[in-house]
C-alpha positions in Angstrom: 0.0 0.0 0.0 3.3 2.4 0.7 4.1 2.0 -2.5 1.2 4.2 -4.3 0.9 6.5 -1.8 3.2 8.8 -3.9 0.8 8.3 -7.1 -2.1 9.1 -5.1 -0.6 12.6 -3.6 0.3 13.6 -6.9 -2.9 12.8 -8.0 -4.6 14.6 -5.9 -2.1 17.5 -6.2 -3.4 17.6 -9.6 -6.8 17.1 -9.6 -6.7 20.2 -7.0 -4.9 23.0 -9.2 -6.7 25.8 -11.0 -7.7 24.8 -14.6 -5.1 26.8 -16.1 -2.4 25.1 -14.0 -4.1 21.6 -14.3 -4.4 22.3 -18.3 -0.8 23.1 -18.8 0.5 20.7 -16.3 -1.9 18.2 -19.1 -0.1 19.7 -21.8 2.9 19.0 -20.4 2.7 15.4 -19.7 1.0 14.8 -23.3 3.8 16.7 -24.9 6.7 14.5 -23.2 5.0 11.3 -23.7 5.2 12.7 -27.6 8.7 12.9 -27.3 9.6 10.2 -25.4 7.3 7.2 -25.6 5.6 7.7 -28.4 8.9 7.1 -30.9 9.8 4.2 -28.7 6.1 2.8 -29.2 6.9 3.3 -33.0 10.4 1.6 -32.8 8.7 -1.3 -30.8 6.0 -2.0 -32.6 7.6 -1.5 -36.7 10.0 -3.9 -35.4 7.8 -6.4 -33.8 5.5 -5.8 -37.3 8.2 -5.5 -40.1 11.6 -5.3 -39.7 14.9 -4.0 -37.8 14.9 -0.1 -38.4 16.5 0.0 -41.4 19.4 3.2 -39.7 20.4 1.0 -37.0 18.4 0.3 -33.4 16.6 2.5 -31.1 18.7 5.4 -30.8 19.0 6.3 -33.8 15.1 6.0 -34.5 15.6 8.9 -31.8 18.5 10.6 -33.2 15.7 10.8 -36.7 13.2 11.8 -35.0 14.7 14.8 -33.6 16.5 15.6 -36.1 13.0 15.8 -38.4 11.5 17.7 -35.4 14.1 20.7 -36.0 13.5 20.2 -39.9 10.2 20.6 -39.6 8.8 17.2 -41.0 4.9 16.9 -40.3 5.2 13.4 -39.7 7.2 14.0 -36.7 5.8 16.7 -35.3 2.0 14.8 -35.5 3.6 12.2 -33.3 4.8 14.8 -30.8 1.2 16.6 -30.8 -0.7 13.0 -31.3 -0.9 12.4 -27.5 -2.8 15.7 -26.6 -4.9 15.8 -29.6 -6.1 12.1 -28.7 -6.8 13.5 -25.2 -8.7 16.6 -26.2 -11.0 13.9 -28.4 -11.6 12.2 -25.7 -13.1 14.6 -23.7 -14.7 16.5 -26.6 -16.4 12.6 -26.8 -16.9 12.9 -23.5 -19.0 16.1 -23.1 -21.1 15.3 -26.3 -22.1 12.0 -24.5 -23.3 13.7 -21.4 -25.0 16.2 -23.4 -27.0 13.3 -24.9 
């Protein structure tokens, strides 16, 4: 029980903040797991699905994927954006159903 005590206090530490607070705090998080999971997702699951990354292993997926974010490639930049977009259909979803 310890052990999630920390998860719950943070929970509740952001459940609790003032909606401009608790929406940029929500940005954040969907922003970094762009960055972060999301190309490690990709690398997992092409290579589970098709083959090897054809520029070498996980890292350099990452070293890509940066380096398309500073050139401005749409493909990388809808993976960064993809998390919070999901997030703001699921509450738009959300809202229409309780207007229903």
């Amino acid at each position: 029980m310890n052990l999630f005590t920390w998860f719950t206090r943070a929970r509740q530490w952001y459940v609790a903040q003032p909606l401009p607070i608790f929406e940029a705090v929500t940005l954040g998080l969907a922003l970094l797991v762009g960055l972060l999971i999301m190309p490690a997702l990709i690398y997992l699951v092409g290579h589970l699905m098709l083959n090897p990354y054809a520029n070498g292993g996980v890292f350099s997926l990452y070293g890509d994927f940066f380096k398309g974010l500073v050139d401005l490639r749409a493909s990388c930049w809808v993976v960064v954006v993809g998390p919070f977009i999901f997030l703001c259909l699921v509450r738009l979803f959300r809202l229409i159903l309780r207007k229903l």
